[in-house]
C-alpha positions as CSV (number, residue, x, y, z in Angstrom):
1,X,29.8,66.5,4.7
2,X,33.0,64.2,4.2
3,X,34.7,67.2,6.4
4,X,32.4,66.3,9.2
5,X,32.5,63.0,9.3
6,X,36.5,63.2,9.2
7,X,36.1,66.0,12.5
8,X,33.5,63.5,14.0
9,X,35.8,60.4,14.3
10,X,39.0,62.9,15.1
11,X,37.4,64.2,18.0
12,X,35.5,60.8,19.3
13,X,39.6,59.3,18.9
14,X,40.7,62.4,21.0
15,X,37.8,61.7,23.7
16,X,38.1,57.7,23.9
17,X,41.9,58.6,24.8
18,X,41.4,60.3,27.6
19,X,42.9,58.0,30.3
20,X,40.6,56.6,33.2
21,X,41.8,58.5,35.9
22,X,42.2,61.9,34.3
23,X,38.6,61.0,32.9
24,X,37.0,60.5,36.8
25,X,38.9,64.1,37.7
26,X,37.4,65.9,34.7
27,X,33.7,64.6,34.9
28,X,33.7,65.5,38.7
29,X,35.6,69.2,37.9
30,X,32.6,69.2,35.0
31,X,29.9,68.6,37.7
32,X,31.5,71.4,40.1
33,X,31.5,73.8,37.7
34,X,27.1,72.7,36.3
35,X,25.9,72.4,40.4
36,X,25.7,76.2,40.7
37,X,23.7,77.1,36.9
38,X,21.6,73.5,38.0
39,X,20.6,75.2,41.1
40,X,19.1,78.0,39.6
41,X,17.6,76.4,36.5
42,X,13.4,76.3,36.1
43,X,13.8,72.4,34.7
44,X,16.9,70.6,33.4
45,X,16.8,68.9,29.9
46,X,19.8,66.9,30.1
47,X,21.3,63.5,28.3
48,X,21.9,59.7,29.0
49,X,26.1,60.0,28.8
50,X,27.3,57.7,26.1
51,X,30.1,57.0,23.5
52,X,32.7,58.5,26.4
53,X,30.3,61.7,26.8
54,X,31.5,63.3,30.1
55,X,29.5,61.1,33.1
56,X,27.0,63.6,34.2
57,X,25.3,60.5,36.3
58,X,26.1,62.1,39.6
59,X,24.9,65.4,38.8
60,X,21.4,63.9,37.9
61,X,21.1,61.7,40.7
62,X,21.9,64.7,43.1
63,X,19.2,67.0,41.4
64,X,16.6,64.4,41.7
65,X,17.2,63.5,44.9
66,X,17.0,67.4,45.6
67,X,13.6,67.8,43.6
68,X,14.8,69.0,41.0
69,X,12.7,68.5,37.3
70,X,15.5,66.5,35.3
71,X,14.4,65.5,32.2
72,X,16.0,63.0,29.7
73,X,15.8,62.2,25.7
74,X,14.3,59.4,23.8
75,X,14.4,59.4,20.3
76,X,10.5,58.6,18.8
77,X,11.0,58.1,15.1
78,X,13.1,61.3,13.7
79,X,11.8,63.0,17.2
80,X,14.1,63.8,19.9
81,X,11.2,63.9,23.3
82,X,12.1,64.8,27.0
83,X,10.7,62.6,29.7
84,X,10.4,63.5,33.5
85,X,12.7,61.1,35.5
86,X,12.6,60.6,39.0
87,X,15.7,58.3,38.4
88,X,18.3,58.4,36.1
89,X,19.3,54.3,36.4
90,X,15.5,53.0,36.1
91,X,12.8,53.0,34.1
92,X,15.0,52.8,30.8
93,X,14.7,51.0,27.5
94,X,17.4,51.0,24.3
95,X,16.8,53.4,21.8
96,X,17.9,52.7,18.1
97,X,21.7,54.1,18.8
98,X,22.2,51.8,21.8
99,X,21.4,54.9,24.3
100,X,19.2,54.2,27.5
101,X,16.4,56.6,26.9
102,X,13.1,56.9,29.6
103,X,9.7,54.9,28.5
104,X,6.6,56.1,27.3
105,X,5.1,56.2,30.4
106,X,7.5,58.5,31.6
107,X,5.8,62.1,31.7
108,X,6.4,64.5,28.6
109,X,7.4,67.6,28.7
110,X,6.2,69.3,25.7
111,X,7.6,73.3,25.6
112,X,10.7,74.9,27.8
113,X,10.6,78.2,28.8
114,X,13.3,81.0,29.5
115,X,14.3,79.5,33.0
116,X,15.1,75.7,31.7
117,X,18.8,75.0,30.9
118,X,19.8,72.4,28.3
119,X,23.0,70.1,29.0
120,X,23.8,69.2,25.4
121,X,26.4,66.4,24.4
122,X,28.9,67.0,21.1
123,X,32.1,65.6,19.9
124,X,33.1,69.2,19.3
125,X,32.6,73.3,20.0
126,X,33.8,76.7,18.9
127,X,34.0,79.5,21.9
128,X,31.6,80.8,19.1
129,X,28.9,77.8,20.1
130,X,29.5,76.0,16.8
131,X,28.4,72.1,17.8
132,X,29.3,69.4,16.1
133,X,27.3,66.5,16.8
134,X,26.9,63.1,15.5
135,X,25.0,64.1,12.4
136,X,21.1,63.0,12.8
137,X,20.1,66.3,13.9
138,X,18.5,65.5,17.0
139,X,19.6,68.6,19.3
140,X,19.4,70.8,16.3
141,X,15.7,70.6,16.0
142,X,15.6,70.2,19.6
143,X,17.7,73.8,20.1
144,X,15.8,75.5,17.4
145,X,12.7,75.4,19.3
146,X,14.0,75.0,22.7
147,X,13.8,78.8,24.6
148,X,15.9,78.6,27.3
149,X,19.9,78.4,27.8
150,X,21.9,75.3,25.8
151,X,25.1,75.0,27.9
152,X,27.5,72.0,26.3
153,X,28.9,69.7,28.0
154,X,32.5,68.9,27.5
155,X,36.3,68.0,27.6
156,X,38.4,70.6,26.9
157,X,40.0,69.0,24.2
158,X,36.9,69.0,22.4
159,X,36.9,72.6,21.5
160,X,38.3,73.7,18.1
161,X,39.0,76.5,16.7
162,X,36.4,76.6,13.9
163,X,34.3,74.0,12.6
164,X,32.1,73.8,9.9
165,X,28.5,75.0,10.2
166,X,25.4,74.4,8.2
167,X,22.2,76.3,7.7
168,X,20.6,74.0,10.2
169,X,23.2,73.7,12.5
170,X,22.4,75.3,16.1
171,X,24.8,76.8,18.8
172,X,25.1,76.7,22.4
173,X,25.0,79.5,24.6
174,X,27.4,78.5,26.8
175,X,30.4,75.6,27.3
176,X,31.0,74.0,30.6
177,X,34.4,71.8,30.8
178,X,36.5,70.7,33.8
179,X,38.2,73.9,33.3
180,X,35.3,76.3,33.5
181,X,31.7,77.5,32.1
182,X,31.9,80.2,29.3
183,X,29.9,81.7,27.3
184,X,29.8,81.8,23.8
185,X,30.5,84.9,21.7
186,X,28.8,85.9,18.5
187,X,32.5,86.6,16.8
């Protein structure tokens, strides 16, 4: 666990440093590469950027205002829910971590099928789909019984190698970064 929390506040360091301007150029390289796998996706679990996450704002304002079904987390007791949002600047109140989130009154969405995409947020990946996240869990229960495709969402210096991996732990399908979308392999 020690091993984690040492690879969590490496790779947080590694994103906070990335300057400005070389930040903006990634995060709109980032939402090139997700527009065409957005177009095609049933409904798009996504995330509230944070903590120097790559800004993903644009893309859901663009899907929304295309009709697209975006959905976002909020974090009820040791539950990670998805809420409909019809915009991703309103209707939003602070969860425990500091994260916008959408209300109650948002509408739930309560199973995924094969057609929905999930962006999921990390501090780090493998090209394997090992995620390291920021160790409540959250997207792992989320991913274990979520049945469409988990693409990350991330800076290229966030992949690694190897990283370590527990029973619980979930992987993405696929990575998206400013440099590309690939898929994960099972090696």
């Amino acid at each position: 666990m020690r091993n984690k929390e040492r690879l969590r506040s490496l790779y947080q360091r590694k994103r906070n440093a990335i300057p400005l301007e070389a930040r903006a150029a990634c995060n709109r390289a980032i939402i090139a590469n997700l527009m065409p796998i957005c177009a095609q996706a049933g409904r798009i679990f996504a995330f509230h950027p944070a903590r120097g996450e790559p800004d993903i704002h644009p893309l859901l304002g663009k899907l929304i205002r295309e009709g697209r079904k975006v959905a976002l987390p909020a974090i009820r007791g040791s539950k990670m829910i998805f809420h409909l949002v019809r915009d991703p600047e309103l209707c939003f109140q602070e969860s425990v971590f500091g994260i916008p989130q959408p209300g109650e009154e948002a509408p739930r969405i309560h199973s995924s099928d094969r057609t929905d995409i999930a962006l999921t947020p990390g501090l780090a990946f493998t090209s394997q789909g090992t995620r390291l996240g920021y160790g409540g869990g959250f997207y792992d229960r989320f991913l274990k019984e979520f049945s469409g495709t988990s693409i990350a969402v991330a800076y290229t210096l966030q992949l690694a190698i190897t990283l370590p991996a527990s029973d619980h732990d979930r992987r993405v399908d696929y990575i998206c970064t400013e440099e590309g979308v690939q898929r994960c392999s099972d090696l």
